[in-house]
C-alpha positions in Angstrom: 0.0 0.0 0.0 1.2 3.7 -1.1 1.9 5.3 2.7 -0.2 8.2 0.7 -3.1 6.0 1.0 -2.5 4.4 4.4 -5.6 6.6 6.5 -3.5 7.3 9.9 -5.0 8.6 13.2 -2.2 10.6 15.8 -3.0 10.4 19.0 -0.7 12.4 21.6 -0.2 15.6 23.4 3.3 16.9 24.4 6.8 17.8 22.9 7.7 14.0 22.5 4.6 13.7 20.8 4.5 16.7 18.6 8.0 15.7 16.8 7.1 12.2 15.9 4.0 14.0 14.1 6.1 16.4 12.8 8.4 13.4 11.1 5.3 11.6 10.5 3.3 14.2 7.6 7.0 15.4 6.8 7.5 11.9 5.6 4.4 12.3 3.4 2.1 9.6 5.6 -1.7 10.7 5.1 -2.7 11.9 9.0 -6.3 12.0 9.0 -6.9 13.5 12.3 -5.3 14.2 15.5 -6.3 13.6 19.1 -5.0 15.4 21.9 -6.3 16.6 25.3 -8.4 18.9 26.1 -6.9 22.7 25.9 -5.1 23.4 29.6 -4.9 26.7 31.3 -1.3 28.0 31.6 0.9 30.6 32.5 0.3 33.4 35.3 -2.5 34.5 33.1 -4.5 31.0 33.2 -5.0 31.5 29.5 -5.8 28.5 27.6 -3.2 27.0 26.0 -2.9 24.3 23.0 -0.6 21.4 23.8 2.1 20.7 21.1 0.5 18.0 18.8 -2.7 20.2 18.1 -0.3 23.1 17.0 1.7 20.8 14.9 -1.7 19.7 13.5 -3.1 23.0 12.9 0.4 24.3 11.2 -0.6 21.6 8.7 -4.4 22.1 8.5 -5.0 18.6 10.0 -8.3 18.2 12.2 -8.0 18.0 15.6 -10.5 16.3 18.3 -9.9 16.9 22.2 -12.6 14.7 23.8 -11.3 14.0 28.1 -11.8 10.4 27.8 -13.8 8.3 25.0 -16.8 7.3 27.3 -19.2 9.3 25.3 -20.5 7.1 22.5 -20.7 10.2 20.0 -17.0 10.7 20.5 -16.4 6.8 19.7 -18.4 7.1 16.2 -16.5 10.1 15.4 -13.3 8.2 16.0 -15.0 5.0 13.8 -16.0 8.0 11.1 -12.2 8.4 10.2 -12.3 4.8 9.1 -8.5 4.5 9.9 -6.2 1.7 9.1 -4.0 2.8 11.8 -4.2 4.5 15.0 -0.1 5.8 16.4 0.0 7.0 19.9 2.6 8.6 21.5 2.2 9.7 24.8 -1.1 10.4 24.4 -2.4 10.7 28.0 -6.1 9.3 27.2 -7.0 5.7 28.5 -8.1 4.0 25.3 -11.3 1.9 25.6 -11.6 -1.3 23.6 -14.2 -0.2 21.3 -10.8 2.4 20.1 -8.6 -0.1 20.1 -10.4 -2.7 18.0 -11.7 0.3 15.4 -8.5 1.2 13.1 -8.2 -1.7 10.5 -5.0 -2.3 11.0 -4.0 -1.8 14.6 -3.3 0.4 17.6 0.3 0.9 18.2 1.9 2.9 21.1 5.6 4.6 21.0 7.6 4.7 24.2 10.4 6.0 25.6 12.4 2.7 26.7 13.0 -1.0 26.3 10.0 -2.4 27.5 9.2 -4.4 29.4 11.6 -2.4 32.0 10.0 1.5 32.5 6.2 1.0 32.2 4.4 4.3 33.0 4.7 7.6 32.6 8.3 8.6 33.3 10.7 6.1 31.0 13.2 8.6 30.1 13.5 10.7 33.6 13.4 7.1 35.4 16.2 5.4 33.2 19.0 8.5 34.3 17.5 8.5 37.7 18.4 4.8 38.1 21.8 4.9 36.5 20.8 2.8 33.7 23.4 2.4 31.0 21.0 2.2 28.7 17.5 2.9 27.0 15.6 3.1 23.7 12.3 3.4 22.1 9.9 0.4 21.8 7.1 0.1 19.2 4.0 -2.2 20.8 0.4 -3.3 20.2 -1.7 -1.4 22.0 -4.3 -3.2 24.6 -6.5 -2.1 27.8 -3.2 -2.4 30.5 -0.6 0.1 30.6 2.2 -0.5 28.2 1.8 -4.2 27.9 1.0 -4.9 24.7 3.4 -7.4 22.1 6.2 -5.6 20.7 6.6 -5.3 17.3 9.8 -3.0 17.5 13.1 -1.6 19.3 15.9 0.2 19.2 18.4 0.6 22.2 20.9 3.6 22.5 23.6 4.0 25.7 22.9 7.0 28.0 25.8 8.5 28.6 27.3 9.8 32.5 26.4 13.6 31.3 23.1 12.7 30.1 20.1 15.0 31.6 16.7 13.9 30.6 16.3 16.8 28.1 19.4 15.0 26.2 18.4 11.8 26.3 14.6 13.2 25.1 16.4 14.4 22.3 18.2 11.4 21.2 15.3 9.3 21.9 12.9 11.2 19.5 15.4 10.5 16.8 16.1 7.0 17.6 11.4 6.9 17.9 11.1 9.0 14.3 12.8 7.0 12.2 12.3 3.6 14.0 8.4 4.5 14.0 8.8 4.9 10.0 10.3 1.6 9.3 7.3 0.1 11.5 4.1 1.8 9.5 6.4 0.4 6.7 6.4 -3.4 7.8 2.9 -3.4 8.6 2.2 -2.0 5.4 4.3 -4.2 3.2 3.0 -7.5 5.0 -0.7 -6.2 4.8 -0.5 -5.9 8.3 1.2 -9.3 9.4 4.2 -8.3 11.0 5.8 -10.3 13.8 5.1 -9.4 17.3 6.8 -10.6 20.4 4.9 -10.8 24.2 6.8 -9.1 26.7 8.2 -11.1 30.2 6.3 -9.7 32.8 8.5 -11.1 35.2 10.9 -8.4 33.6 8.7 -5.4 33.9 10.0 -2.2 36.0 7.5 0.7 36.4 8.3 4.4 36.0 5.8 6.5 37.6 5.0 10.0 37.5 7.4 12.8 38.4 6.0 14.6 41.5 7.4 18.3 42.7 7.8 16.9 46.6 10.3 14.2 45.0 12.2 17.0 43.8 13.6 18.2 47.2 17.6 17.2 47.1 18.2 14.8 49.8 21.8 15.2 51.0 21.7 12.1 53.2 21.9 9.9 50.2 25.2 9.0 48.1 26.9 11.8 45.8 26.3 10.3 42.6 22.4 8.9 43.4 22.1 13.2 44.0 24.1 14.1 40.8 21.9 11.5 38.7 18.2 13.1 40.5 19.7 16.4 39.4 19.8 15.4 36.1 16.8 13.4 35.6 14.7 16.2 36.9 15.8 18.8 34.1 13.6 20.6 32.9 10.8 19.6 35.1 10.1 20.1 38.2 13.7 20.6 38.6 15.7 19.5 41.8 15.9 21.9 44.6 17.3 22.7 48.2 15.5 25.1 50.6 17.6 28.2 52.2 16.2 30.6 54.3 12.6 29.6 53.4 13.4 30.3 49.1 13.4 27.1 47.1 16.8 27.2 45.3 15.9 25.0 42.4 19.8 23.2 41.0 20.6 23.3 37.4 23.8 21.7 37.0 26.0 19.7 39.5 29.9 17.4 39.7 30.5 14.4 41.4 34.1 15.6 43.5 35.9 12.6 44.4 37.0 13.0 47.9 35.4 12.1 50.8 34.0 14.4 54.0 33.7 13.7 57.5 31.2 16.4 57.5 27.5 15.9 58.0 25.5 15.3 55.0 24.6 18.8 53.9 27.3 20.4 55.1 28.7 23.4 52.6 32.4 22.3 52.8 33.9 25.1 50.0 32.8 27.9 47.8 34.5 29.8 44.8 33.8 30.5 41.8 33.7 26.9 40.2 30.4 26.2 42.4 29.8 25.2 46.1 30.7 21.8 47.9 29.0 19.6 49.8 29.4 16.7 52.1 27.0 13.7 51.2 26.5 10.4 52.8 29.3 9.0 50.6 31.7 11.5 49.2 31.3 15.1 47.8 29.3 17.0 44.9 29.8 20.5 43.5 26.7 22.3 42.8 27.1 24.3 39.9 24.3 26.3 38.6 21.2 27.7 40.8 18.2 29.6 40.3 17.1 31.9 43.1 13.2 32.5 42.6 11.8 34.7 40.4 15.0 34.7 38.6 17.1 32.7 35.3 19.5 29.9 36.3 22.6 31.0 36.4 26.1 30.0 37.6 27.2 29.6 40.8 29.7 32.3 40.6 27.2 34.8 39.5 24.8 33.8 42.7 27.8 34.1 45.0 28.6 37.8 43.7 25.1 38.9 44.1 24.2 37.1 47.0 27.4 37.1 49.7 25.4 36.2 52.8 23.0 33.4 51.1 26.0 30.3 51.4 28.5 30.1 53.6 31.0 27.1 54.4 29.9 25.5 57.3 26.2 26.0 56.8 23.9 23.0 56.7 21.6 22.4 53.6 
């Protein structure tokens, strides 16, 4: 079948999301429609604001449908309307009913952001650097009623590096998830839709739930490098953070300092203009870029100038 010809339904909603659409009608595949959440209020002003994939869409003059869940039966027969031979979701963010799943022609499939089965849920890339895994990828899958257990159809592993933040690995991933999505649409449509799938081993399933703002408080009582890795799997969001003098200090950049402390976790051992020391439960790390609220992140050496009484050596964090 001409990839022209192929009717495909998008479903997804954020940045990850947006550039696998992007690659998708760049590519020339014939998108349909596009579903995406509802519109969210955003910004100081609580305007409302669209999510990524329905801009991409409207760029391209591709309709767009928003329904919260698909439990209304008029949304359903919309969906049915499209008569799709494929339905591609990537993080979508909408539970998919049966009567969804079973409707394309083809199939539902599902792009996510590791090697399944390890990093189920929400989080797979953030998770993966949190952990200290060496490595990651995208997998392709069926889609079916539980979360992220369907038969895989496709993967691709890349290593993450010891300077990877989750925004870098984001990146790499949505190159490694474009083209590897391609060469999938492709398979199913040169075998008429009868392209091998393998059942994932629960036994090796891992889950990676949902980022939450309380995790991102910087606990000083665990090892150096566990602290240097939460630092950057939190980037961009919600960003980890220490508290001084009430302000949440939220940490942009850190280095793992090999040399140990007999100080108490937390304790500010050094300052210049390189960043500021602390003891940990096992050795040292260097924070090395902050932002104060209300303000850009910065370096540390332009905090210290600014801000002479805010960190001092000796001073428990």
């Amino acid at each position: 079948m001409d990839k022209t010809k192929l009717r495909i339904i998008f479903g997804g909603t954020p940045d990850f999301a947006s550039a696998h659409l992007e690659s998708l009608i760049e590519k020339g595949y014939n998108i349909v429609a596009v579903y995406t959440q509802p519109d969210r209020e955003a910004g100081r002003g609580k305007k409302l604001a669209f999510s990524p994939v329905k801009q991409v869409a409207l760029k391209h003059g591709i309709p767009v449908e928003q329904p919260a869940n698909f439990k209304n039966e008029s949304d359903c027969r919309k969906f049915a309307d499209y008569d799709a031979d494929l339905f591609v979701v990537v993080a979508y963010g909408v539970i998919l009913p049966q009567i969804i799943l079973k409707s394309p022609k083809y199939r539902c499939i599902n792009v996510h952001g590791s090697l399944l089965p390890k990093y189920r849920g929400a989080a797979p890339i953030q998770r993966a650097v949190y952990n200290g895994e060496k490595e990651t990828g995208i997998t392709i899958m069926d889609m079916n009623e539980r979360l992220d257990e369907g038969d895989i159809l496709s993967q691709n592993s890349i290593p993450i590096s010891s300077d990877d933040t989750s925004d870098s690995l984001f990146t790499k991933l949505i190159s490694v998830g474009t083209s590897l999505l391609e060469r999938t649409i492709d398979k199913i449509m040169e075998t008429d839709n009868n392209i091998p799938a393998v059942k994932q081993d629960p036994k090796l399933a891992t889950y990676a739930s949902k980022l939450t703002k309380q995790e991102a408080l910087i606990n000083f009582n665990a090892p150096a490098e566990e602290i240097e890795r939460h630092i950057r799997a939190f980037i961009s969001w919600p960003v980890g953070y220490i508290t001084v003098n009430d302000k949440n200090i939220k940490i942009w950049g850190a280095e793992l300092v090999h040399e140990n402390s007999s100080k108490e976790p937390g304790t500010i051992i050094k300052i210049d203009k390189s960043g500021i020391c602390v003891a940990t439960a096992e050795k040292v790390i260097k924070l090395t870029a902050l932002q104060l609220p209300g303000k850009k992140n910065m370096p540390v050496s332009s905090i210290i100038n600014g801000h002479t009484d805010l960190f001092k050596v000796g001073q428990i964090l």
